[in-house]
GUDO-239434 format. One record per residue (C-alpha): residue number from 1; residue in one letter; x, y, z. Coordinates in steps of 0.02 Angstrom, whole numbers. Layout:
<lotis>
LOTI  pos  code    east   north      up
LOTI  NUM     A       X       Y       Z
...
</lotis>
This chain:
<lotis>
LOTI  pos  code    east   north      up
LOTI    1     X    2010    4476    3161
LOTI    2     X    2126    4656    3181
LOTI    3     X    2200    4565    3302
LOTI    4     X    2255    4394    3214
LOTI    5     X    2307    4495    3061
LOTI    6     X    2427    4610    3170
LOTI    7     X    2514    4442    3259
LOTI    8     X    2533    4366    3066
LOTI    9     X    2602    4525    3016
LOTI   10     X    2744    4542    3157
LOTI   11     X    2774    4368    3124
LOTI   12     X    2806    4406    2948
LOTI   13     X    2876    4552    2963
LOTI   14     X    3016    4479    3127
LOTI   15     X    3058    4308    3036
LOTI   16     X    3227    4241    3045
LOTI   17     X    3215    4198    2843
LOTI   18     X    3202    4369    2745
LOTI   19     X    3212    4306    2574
LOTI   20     X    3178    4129    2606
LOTI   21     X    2985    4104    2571
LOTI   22     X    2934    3913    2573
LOTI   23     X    2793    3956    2437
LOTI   24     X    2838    3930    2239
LOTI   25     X    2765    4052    2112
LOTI   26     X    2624    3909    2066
LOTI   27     X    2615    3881    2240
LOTI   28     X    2584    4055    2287
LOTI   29     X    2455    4067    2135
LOTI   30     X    2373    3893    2210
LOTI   31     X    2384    3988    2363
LOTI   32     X    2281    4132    2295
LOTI   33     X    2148    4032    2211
LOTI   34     X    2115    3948    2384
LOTI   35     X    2084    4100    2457
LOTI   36     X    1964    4146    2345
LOTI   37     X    1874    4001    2368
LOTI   38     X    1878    4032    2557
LOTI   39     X    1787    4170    2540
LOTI   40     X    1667    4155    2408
LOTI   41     X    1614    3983    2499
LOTI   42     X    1598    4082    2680
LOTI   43     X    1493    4214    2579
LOTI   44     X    1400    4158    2448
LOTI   45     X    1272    4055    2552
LOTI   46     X    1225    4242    2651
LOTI   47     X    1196    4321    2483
LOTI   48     X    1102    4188    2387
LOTI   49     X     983    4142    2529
LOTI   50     X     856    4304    2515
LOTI   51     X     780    4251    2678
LOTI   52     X     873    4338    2822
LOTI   53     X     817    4232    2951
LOTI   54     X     855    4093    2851
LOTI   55     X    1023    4178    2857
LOTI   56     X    1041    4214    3052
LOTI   57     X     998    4006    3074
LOTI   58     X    1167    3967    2970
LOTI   59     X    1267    4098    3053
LOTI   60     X    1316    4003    3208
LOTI   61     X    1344    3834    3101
LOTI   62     X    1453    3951    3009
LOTI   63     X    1548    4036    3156
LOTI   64     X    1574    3876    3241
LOTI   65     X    1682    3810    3078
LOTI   66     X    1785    3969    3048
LOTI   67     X    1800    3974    3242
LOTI   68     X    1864    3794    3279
LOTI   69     X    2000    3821    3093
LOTI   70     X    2048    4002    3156
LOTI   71     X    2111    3913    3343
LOTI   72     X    2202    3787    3257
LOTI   73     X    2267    3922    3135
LOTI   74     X    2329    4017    3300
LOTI   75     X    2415    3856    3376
LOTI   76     X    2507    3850    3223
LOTI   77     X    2564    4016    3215
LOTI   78     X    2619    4013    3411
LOTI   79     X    2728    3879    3378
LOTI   80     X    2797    3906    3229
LOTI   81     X    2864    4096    3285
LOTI   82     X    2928    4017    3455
LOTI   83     X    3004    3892    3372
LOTI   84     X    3059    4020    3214
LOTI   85     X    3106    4155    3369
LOTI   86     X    3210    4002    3438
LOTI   87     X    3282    3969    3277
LOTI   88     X    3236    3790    3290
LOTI   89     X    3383    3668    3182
LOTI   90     X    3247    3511    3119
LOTI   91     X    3098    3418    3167
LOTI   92     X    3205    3363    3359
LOTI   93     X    3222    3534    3402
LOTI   94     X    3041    3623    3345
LOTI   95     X    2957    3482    3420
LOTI   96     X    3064    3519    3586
LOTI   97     X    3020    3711    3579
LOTI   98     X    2834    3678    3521
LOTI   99     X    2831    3551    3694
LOTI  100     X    2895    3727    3795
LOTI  101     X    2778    3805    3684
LOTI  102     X    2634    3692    3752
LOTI  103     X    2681    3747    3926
LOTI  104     X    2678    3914    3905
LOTI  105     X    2480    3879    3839
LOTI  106     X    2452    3808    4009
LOTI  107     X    2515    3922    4105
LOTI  108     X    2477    4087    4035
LOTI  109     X    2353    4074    3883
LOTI  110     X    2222    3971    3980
LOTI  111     X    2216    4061    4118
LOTI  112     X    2170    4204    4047
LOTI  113     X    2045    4143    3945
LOTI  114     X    1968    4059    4123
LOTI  115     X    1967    4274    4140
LOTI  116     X    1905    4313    4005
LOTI  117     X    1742    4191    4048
LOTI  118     X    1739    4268    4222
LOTI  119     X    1722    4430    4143
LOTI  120     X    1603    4393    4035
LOTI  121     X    1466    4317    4164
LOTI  122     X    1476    4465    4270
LOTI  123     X    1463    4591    4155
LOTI  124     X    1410    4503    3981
LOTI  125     X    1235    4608    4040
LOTI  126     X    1283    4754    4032
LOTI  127     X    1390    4722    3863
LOTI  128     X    1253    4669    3755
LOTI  129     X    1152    4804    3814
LOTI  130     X    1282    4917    3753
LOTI  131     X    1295    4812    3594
LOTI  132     X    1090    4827    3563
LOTI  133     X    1118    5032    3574
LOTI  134     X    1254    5035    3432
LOTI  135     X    1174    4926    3345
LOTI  136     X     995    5025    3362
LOTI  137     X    1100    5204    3352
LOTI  138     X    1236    5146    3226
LOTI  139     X    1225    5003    3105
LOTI  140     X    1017    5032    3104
LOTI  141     X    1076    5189    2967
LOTI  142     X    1110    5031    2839
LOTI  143     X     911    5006    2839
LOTI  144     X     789    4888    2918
LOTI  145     X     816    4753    3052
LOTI  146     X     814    4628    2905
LOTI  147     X     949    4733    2832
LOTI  148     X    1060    4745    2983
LOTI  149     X    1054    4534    3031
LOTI  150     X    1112    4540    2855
LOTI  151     X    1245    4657    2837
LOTI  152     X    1308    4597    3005
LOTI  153     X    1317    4427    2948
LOTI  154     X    1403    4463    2802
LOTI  155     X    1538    4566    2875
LOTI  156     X    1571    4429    3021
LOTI  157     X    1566    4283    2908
LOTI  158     X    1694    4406    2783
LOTI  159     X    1791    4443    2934
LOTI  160     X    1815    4276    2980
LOTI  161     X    1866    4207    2821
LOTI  162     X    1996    4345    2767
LOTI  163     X    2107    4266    2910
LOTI  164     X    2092    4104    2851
LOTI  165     X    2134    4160    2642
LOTI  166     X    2283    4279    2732
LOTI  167     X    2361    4163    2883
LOTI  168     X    2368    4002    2779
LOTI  169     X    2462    4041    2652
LOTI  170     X    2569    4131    2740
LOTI  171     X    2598    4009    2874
LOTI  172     X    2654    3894    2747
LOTI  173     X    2764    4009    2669
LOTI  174     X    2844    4033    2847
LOTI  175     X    2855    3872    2929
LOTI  176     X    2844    3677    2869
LOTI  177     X    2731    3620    2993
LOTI  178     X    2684    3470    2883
LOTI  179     X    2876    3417    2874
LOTI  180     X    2915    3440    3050
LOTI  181     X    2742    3328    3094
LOTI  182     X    2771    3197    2973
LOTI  183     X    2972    3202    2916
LOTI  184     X    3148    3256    2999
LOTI  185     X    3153    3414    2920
LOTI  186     X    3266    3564    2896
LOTI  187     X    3235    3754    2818
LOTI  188     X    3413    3828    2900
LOTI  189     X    3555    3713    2954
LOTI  190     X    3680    3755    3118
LOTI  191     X    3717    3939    3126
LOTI  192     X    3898    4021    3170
LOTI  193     X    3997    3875    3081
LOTI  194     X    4018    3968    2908
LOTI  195     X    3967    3815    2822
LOTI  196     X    3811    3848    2668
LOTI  197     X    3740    3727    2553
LOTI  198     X    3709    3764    2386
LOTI  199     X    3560    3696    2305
LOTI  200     X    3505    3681    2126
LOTI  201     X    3382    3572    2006
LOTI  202     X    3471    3434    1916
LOTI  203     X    3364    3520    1759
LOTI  204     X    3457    3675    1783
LOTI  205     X    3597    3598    1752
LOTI  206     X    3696    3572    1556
LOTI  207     X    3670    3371    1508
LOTI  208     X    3713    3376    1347
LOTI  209     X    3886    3326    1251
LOTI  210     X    4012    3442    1301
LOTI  211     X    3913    3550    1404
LOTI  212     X    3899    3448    1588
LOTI  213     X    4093    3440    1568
LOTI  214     X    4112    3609    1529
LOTI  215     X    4034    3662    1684
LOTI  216     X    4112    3522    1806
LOTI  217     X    4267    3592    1756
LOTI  218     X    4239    3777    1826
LOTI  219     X    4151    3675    1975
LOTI  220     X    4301    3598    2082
LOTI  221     X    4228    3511    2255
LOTI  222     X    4350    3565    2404
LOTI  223     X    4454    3428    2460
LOTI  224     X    4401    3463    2648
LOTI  225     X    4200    3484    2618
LOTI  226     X    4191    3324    2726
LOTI  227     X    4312    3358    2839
LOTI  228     X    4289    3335    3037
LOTI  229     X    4248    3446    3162
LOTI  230     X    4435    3462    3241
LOTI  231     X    4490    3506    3055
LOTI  232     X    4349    3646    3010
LOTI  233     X    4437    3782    3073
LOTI  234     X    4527    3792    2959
LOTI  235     X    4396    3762    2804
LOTI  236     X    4386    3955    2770
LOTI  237     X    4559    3984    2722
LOTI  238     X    4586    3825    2617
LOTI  239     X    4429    3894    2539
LOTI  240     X    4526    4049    2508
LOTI  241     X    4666    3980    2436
LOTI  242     X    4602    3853    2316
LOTI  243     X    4479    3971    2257
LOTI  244     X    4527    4088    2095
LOTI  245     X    4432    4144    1963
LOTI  246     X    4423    4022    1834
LOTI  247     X    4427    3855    1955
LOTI  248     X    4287    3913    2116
LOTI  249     X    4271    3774    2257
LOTI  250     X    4117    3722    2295
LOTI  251     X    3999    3571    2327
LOTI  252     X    3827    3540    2253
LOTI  253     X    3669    3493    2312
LOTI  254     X    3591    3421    2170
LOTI  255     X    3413    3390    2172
LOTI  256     X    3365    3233    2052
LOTI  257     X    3187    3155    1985
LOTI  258     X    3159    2970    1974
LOTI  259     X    3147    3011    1789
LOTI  260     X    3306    3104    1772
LOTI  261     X    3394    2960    1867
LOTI  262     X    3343    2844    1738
LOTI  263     X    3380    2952    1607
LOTI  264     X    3543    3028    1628
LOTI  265     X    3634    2903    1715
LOTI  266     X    3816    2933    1667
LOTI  267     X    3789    3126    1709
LOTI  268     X    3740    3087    1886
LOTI  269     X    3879    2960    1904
LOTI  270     X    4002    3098    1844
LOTI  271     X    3936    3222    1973
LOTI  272     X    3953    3102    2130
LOTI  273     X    4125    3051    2063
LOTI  274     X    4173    3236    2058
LOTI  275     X    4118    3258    2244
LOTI  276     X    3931    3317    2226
LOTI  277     X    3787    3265    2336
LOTI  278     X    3605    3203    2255
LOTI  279     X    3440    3209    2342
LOTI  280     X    3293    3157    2271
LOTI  281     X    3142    3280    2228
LOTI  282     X    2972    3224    2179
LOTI  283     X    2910    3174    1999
LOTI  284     X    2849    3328    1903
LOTI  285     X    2705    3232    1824
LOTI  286     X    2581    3237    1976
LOTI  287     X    2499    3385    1929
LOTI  288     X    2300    3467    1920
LOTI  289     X    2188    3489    2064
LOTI  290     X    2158    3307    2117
LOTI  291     X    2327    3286    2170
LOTI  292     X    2280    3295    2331
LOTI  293     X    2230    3120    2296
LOTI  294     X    2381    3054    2239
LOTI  295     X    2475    3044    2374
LOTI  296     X    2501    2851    2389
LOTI  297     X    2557    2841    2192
LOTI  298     X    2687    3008    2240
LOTI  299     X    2752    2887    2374
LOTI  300     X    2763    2734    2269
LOTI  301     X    2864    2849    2147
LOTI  302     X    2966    2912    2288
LOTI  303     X    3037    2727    2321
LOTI  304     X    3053    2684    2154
LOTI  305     X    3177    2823    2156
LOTI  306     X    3253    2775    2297
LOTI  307     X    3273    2596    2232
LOTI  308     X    3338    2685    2054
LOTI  309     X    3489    2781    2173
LOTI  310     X    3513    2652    2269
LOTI  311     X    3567    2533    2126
LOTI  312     X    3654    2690    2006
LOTI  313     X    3764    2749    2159
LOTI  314     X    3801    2602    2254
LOTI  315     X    3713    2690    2447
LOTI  316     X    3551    2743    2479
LOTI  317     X    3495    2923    2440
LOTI  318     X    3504    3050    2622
LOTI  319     X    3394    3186    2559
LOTI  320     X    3231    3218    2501
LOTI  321     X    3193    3390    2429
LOTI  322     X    3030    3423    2481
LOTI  323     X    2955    3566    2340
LOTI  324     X    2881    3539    2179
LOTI  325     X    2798    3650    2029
LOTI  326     X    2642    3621    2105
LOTI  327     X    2659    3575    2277
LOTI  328     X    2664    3386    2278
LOTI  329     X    2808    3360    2354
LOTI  330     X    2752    3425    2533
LOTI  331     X    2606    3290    2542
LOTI  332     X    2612    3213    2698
LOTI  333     X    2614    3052    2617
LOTI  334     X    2785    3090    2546
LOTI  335     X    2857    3157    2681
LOTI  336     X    2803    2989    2769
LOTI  337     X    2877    2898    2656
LOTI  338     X    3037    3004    2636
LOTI  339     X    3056    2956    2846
LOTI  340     X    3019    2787    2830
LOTI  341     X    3167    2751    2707
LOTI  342     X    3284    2861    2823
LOTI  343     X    3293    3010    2715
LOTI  344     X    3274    3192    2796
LOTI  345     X    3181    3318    2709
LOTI  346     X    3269    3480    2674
LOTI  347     X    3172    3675    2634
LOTI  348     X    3285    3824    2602
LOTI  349     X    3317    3963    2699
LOTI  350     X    3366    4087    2583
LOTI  351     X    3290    4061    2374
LOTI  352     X    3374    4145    2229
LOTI  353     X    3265    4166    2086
LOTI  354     X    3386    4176    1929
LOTI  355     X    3259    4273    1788
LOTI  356     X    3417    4365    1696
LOTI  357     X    3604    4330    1647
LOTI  358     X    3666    4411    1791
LOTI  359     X    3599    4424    1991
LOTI  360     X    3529    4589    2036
LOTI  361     X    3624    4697    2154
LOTI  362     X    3464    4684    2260
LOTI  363     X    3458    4484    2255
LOTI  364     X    3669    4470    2287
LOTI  365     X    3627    4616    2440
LOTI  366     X    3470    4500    2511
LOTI  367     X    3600    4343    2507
LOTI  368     X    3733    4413    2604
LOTI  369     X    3625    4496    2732
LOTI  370     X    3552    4315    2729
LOTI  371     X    3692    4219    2757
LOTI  372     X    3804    4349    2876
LOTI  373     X    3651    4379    2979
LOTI  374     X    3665    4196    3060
LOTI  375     X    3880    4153    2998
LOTI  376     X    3832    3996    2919
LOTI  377     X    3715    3870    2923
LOTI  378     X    3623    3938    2780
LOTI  379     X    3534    3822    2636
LOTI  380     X    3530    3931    2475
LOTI  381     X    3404    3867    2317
LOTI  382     X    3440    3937    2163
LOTI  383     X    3325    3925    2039
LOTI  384     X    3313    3953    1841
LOTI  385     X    3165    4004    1781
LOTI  386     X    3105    3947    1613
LOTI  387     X    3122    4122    1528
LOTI  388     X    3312    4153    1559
LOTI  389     X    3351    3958    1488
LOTI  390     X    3226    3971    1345
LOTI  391     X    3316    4138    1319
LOTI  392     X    3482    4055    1343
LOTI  393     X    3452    3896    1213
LOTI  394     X    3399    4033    1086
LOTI  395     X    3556    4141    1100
LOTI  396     X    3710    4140     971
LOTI  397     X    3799    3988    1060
LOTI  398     X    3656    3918    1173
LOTI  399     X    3770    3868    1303
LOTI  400     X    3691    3840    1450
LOTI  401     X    3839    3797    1544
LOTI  402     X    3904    3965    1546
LOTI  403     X    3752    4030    1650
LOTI  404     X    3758    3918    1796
LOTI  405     X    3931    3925    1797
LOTI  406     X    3915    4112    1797
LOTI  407     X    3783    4117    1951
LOTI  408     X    3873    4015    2065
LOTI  409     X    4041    4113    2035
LOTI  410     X    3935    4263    2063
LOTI  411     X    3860    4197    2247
LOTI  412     X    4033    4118    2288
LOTI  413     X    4130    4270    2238
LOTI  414     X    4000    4382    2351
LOTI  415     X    4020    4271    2504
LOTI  416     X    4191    4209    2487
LOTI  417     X    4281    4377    2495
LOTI  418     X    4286    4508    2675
LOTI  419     X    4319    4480    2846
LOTI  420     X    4190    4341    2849
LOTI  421     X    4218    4192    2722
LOTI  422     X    4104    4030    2694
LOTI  423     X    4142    3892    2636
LOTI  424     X    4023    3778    2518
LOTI  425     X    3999    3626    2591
LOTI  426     X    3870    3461    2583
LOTI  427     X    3694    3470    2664
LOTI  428     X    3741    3342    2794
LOTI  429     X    3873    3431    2860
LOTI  430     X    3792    3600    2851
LOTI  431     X    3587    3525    2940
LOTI  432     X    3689    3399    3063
LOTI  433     X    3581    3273    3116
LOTI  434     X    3487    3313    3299
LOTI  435     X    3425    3181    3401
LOTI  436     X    3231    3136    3370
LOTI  437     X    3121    3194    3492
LOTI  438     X    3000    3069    3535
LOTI  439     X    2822    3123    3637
</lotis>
């Protein structure tokens, strides 16, 4: 279990993605409650059955689940740091690294678990009569042999499940394994091309009169933002030179509900007219703890979406945002779906959490370590939480285009000036599409 825990932590602690956690406050609190319930279930049947050989007859049953989960939690967590080690660009890519991966399992892993067997049969003996001393010398201080099955069961079984409420959660939080199984998906696009895509909520945005226009006017798309490879070299300084303080160049990736589409159809017209980029992002109404079972009404949303953007913009949508309030939008059903109409599925590498009128020094320090750490390639969420635009609507001239507009001057101003300048570009050109790797 010490063991497990340490790999997790240098995992954690080595990423690639600093401040680019794939986990949502709700998620994270989802998160927690699961891991409660990982425990308590693990536990609770020790405790509540008084007879303790009744106890030492479930152990095994017991040991055999959290066994069989924690290997399959330890595949996951090889590949995903190889492939996060690798710094793996979509689903092509950490499939092709998790195939080396596989190798490496063969040729290295196994065998020493063959070992480890070996060892065992020639001197298991002489271990468990070691064991049987400690346990006579040592844990027989807790009280009778009743006491020690029990106590020894209990700290196994607690043992057991503590990796389980620890490494899932974080695994998530670290790598999309359900995106890159059942989607093309991206967290991080192409690094050393000082292209970033910046990514907000289509809620986060002004809609009403006077206010969306407001804030497309201090939003001007670059002119080259789709420009080809032979002319990117010099995307930096045109950057540089269109950019001043009241007009800042850059390109949004806008993430839109099939409600909103329906909704606020002029708006989204007047954002893909002014050079913006839409992706879809899952209903917020699939919400509550059954909605595991909902996955096949997510996905019939999901089209109806894409059959709402299809007709509003004249082309089919290219992107699915994969995150939700609750989660939802990472069911594999969705992500099935998202693949089957030809959309990839794009994560963030780095998330900005906006909770005040201004970014902290420590968040605008975190995003430029971030983003100069790889030179590009970098997908930044921002995020509004409800507190700063309830705060907002409820100040002297509720204009909620000023903050936006104020947060993305703020990011572009912080990575836009120095020796190394980025330039703001659509998520196609900054998570170029790899070839799909088929098994």
């Amino acid at each position: 279990s010490i063991l497990t825990l340490t790999l997790f932590l240098a995992y954690y602690q080595n990423r690639s993605h600093k401040n680019g956690g794939l986990l949502t406050p709700s998620m994270k609190s989802h998160a927690f409650i699961s891991s409660i319930a990982i425990v308590s279930s693990s536990i609770l049947p020790l405790l509540l059955l008084p007879d303790s050989k009744t106890n030492i007859a479930i152990l095994p049953s017991l040991t055999l689940l959290h066994t069989s989960s924690i290997i399959t939690l330890l595949l996951g967590h090889f590949f995903a740091s190889t492939a996060d080690v690798w710094y793996a660009v979509g689903s092509g890519q950490f499939q092709m690294i998790s195939l080396d991966a596989a190798g490496m399992i063969l040729y290295f892993i196994f065998p020493a678990v063959v070992l480890y067997f070996r060892f065992l049969e020639k001197y298991g003996e002489i271990l468990q009569n070691v064991i049987g001393v400690l346990r006579k010398n040592v844990v027989g201080v807790l009280g009778p042999a009743s006491m020690e099955d029990t106590m020894a069961a209990l700290v196994f079984i607690g043992a057991l499940s503590a990796i389980h409420a620890l490494g899932i959660p974080l695994l998530n939080s670290l790598c999309p394994l359900g995106g890159y199984l059942y989607s093309r998906s991206y967290i991080h696009g192409r690094p050393n091309t000082k292209k970033l895509a910046l990514c907000l909520n289509f809620s986060d945005i002004p809609k009403g009169e006077g206010c969306l226009a407001k804030f497309l006017n201090k939003i001007t798309c670059a002119d080259d933002a789709n420009a080809d490879e032979a002319d990117q070299s010099a995307s930096a300084d045109a950057v540089a030179a269109k950019k001043d303080d009241d007009n800042p160049t850059v390109v949004l990736n806008i993430h839109v509900t099939t409600e909103e589409i329906e909704k606020y159809p002029s708006q989204l017209k007047e954002l893909v007219k002014r050079g913006h980029q839409l992706a879809l992002s899952p209903a917020s109404t699939y919400r509550g703890v059954q909605n595991i079972f909902l996955g096949n009404e997510a996905a019939a949303d999901l089209k109806a979406g894409y059959d709402s953007y299809s007709k509003l913009i004249g082309q089919p949508p290219k992107w699915y945002f994969a995150a939700s309030s609750d989660g939802m939008g990472r069911h594999p059903s969705l992500l099935h779906e998202a693949s089957d109409l030809g959309m990839k599925v794009s994560y963030w590498s780095t998330v900005v959490c906006v909770d005040g009128l201004n970014l902290r020094p420590d968040q605008l320090d975190s995003l430029k370590g971030d983003v100069r750490e790889t030179n590009g390639g970098s997908i930044i969420f921002v995020t509004l939480s409800e507190k700063i635009k309830t705060k907002v609507k409820r100040s002297e001239d509720g204009d909620e285009s000023k903050l936006i507009s104020s947060i993305i001057c703020q990011i572009l101003d912080s990575l836009s000036s120095g020796e190394q300048i980025f330039s703001f570009v659509e998520l196609s050109n900054v998570a170029k599409d790899d070839a799909t790797m088929i098994l």
